[in-house]
N, C-alpha and C positions, 0 to 999 in steps of 0.2 A: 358576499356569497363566494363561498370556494370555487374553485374552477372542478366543472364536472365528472372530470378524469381523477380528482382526488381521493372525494366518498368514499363510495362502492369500493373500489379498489384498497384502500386502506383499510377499511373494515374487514374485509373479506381476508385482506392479505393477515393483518392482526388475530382474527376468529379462527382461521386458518390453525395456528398454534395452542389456539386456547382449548380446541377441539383435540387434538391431536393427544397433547400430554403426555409426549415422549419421554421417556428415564433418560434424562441427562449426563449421569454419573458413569454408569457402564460407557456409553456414547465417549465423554470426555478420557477415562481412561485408555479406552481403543484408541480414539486421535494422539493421545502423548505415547503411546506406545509405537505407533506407527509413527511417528515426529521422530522418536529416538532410533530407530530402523532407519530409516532415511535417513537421516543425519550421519550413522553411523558407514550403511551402504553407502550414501553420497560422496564421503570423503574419499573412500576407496577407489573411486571410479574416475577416470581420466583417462591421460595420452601414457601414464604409468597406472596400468591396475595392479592395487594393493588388498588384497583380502580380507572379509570384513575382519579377523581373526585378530590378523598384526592391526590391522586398523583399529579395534578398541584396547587390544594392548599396549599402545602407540601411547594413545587417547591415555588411559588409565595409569600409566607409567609419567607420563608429565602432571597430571592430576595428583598424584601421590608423591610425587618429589623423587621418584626415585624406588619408592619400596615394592610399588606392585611389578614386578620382572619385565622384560619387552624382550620380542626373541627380532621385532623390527632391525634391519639396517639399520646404517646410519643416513643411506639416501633414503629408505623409507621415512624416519623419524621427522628429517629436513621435509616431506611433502609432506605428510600429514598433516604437522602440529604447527609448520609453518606458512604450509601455502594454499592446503586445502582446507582445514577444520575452521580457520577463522574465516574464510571464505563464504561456507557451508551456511555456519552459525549467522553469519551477517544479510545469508539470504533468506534463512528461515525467519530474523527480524523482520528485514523489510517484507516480507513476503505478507503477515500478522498485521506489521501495522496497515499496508494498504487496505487489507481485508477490514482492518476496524474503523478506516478512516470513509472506507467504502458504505458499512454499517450506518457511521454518522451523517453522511451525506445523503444517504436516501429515507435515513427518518426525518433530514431537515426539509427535504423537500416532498415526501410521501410519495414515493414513484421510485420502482425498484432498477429501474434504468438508468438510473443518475451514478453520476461516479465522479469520484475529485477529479481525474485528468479533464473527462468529459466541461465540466466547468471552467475552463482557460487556467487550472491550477498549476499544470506542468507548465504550459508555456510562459506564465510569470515568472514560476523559479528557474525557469531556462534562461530567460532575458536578466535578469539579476544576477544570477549565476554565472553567467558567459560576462557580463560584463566585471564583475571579481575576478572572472579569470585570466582574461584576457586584456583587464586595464588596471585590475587594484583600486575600482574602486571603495569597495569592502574592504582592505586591508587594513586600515584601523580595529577591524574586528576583530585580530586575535587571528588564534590556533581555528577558532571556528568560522571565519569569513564565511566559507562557502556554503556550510550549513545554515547560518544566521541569514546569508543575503539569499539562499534559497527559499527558507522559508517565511523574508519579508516580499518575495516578488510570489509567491504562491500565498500571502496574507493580501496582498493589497489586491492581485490577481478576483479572490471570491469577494473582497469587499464592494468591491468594482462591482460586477456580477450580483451582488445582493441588491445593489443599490439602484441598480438599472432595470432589475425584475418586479420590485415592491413597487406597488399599486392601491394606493390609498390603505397605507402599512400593511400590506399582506403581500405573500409571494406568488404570483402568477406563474406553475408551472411553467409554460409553455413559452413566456417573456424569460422566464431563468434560462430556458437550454440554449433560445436564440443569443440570448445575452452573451453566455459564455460562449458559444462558435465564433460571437461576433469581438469579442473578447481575445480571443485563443487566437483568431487569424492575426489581428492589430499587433497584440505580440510576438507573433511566430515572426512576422514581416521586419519588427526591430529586429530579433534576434539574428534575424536572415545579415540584417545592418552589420550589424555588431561584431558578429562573425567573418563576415568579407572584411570588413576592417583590420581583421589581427593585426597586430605589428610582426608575428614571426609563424612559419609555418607550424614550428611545434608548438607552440600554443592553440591554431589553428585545430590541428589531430588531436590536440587533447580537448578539446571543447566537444566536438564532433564525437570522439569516444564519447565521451563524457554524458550527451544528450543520447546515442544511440540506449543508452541502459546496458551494464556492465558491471559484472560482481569483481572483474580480475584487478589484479593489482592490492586484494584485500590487504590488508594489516589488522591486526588483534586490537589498536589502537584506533580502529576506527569504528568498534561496535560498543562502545558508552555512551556515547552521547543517543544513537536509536534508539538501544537497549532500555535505557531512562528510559526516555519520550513513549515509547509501544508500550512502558510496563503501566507508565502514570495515567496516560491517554486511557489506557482499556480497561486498568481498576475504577479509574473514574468516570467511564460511561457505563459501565458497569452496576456502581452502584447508584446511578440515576437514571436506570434501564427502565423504572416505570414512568418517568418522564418523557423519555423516547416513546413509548407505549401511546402516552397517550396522547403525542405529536402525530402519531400514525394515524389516531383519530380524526384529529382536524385543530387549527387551531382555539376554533371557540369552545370546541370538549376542554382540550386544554387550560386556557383560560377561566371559564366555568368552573375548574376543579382546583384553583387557586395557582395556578402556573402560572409564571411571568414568560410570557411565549417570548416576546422578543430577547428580556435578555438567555434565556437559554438559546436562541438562535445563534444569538452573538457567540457565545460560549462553544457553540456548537463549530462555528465558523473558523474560532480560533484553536480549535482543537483537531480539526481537519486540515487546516491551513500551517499546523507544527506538526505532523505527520506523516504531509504526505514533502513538504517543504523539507525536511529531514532526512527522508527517504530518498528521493530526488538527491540531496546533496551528495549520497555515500555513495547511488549505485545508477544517479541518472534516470532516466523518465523507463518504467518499467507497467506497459499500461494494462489495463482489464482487469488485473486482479481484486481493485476494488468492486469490480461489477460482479464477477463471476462466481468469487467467494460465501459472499452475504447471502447471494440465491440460492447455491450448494444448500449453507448452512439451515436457509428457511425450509428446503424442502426435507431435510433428515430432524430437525426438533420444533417445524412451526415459526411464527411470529415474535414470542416472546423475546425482548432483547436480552432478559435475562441468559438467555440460552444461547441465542445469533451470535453473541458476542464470544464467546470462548471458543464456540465450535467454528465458527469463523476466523479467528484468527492461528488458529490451529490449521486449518485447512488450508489458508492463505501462505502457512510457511510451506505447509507441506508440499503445495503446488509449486513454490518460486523456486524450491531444493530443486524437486526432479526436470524443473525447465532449466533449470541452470547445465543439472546434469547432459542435459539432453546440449546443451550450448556450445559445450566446450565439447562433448563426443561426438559429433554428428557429422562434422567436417574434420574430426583429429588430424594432426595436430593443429588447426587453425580454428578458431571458435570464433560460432556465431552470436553478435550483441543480444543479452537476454531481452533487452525492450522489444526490439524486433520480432526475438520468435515472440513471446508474448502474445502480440500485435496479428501475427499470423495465425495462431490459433485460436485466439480470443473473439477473432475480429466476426466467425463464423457464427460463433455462440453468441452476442449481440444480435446480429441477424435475427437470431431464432428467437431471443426475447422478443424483438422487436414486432414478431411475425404473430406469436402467442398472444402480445399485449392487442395486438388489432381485433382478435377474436372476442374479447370481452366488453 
């Protein structure tokens, strides 16, 4: 028997969209319209503001090799296309995937309050991470160690956490969330290890950077390997968006309807866990947005994952741009870690889930 927070809730939450039958399209166009606005504004804006004007002539002039004109500087050109546009682009990625990996995680568990970080998922890739960084043990790994060893310590992080919540093969809400705090602390307390340990202080500050959540120091070269992962992850929850559907059910609708629940869990797992482990690697633990997104998305087109899922992760970049914005201008010229503010504006809006969820 399901745990009695899941039913009603799932249903309602699912019905919710089926009733609704929002136009998608219009929707979707407005969000990448508004994506490429920000994007464009965002680059402009800093401790140098550069107008959005020169800033897509900028843009459009590297794009075209040369033929479309640029009335930019030459310090303009250097901030734009160097230090701000891939910047920008790499937070609008991560910003999507946490948003879809947000999506996956609350259809595995059917409780809109779930979220990869919430699961002990950041602080896996943190303790894996910090210790690539800071020891080489991941160095075998290549050009990718840090993303590979992030996203085995946020894999093994929810395995962990799956395996301590299942209850005569089923997930026990309420055993998952304890699982992972219980989870989340054990690592946090390694990583505490691990970090006192440095061998040198700069290694130290950059660990520390590293975990506060931070877009600076972008490179152009460091948004392929997300870029992938967000595009493959979200086409292909995507198109098994009625699976998701009717995991929101419960699992016996599920299975009933010829679904192999567990291994899509599994799949589900591993698809949340090269995401959010991913994301984590480029830009450090950047939390809520998988909470906050997914809910946006439900309340403007419903249930539907068909739907959740694009306008979600649409909305998730859009949010991580302008917190970014907001990160580097709010204290000019010194910026504040985006995980942080995150953290500070996020942390209210949970609250208020939390407080709505008690009412029902």
């Amino acid at each position: 028997m399901l745990h009695r927070f899941d039913i009603p809730q799932s249903v309602a939450w699912f019905k919710a969209g089926v009733r609704r039958r929002p136009r998608l399209r219009p929707l979707l166009v407005l969000l990448i319209i508004l994506a490429i606005i920000s994007i464009v504004a965002a680059t402009g804006l800093g401790a140098v503001n550069i107008p959005a004007n020169v800033t897509s002539d900028i843009v459009l002039n590297h794009i075209t090799q040369g033929f479309y004109p640029s009335n930019g500087t030459l310090l303009q050109q250097n901030i734009v296309w160097n230090l701000r546009l891939p910047r920008v682009l790499l937070g609008f990625v991560v910003g999507a995937a946490l948003a879809i990996a947000g999506v996956a995680m609350q259809a595995l568990v059917r409780n809109q309050l779930a979220d990869p970080f919430l699961l002990g998922v950041s602080p896996g890739a943190e303790m894996f991470g910090t210790l690539g960084m800071l020891f080489g043990v991941f160095s075998f790994l290549g050009t990718y160690a840090l993303s590979l060893s992030a996203f085995l310590g946020a894999a093994f992080s929810l395995l962990l956490v799956y395996a301590l919540s299942r209850v005569k093969n089923k997930i026990v809400i309420t055993q998952l969330l304890l699982s992972g705090v219980v989870v989340a602390m054990i690592f946090q307390g390694i990583t505490k290890v691990i970090v006192l340990s440095a061998p040198n202080a700069l290694g130290l500050h950059n660990a520390e950077f590293w975990m506060s959540g931070s877009l600076a120091n972008t490179k152009w070269s460091f948004l392929g390997l997300p870029t992938i992962v967000m595009l493959t992850c979200g086409i292909f929850l995507t198109l098994n968006y009625r699976v998701l559907n009717l995991l929101i059910m419960g699992e016996e609708t599920a299975a009933t309807l010829g679904i192999s629940v567990r291994s899509f869990q599994k799949i589900l797992l591993f698809v949340t866990s090269l995401l959010a482990g991913t994301t984590i690697a480029v830009s450090g633990t950047i939390g809520f947005i998988g909470l906050i997104c997914p809910h946006f998305a439900r309340l403007l087109v419903g249930g539907d994952h068909r739907k959740v899922l694009p306008v979600a992760s649409l909305i998730g970049g859009i949010l991580v741009v302008w917190t970014d914005v907001l990160a580097r201008t709010i204290l000019a010229p010194e910026e504040l870690p985006l995980g942080i503010l995150t953290s500070i504006l996020g942390g209210p809006f949970f609250i208020l889930l939390l407080k709505k969820n008690r009412k029902h």
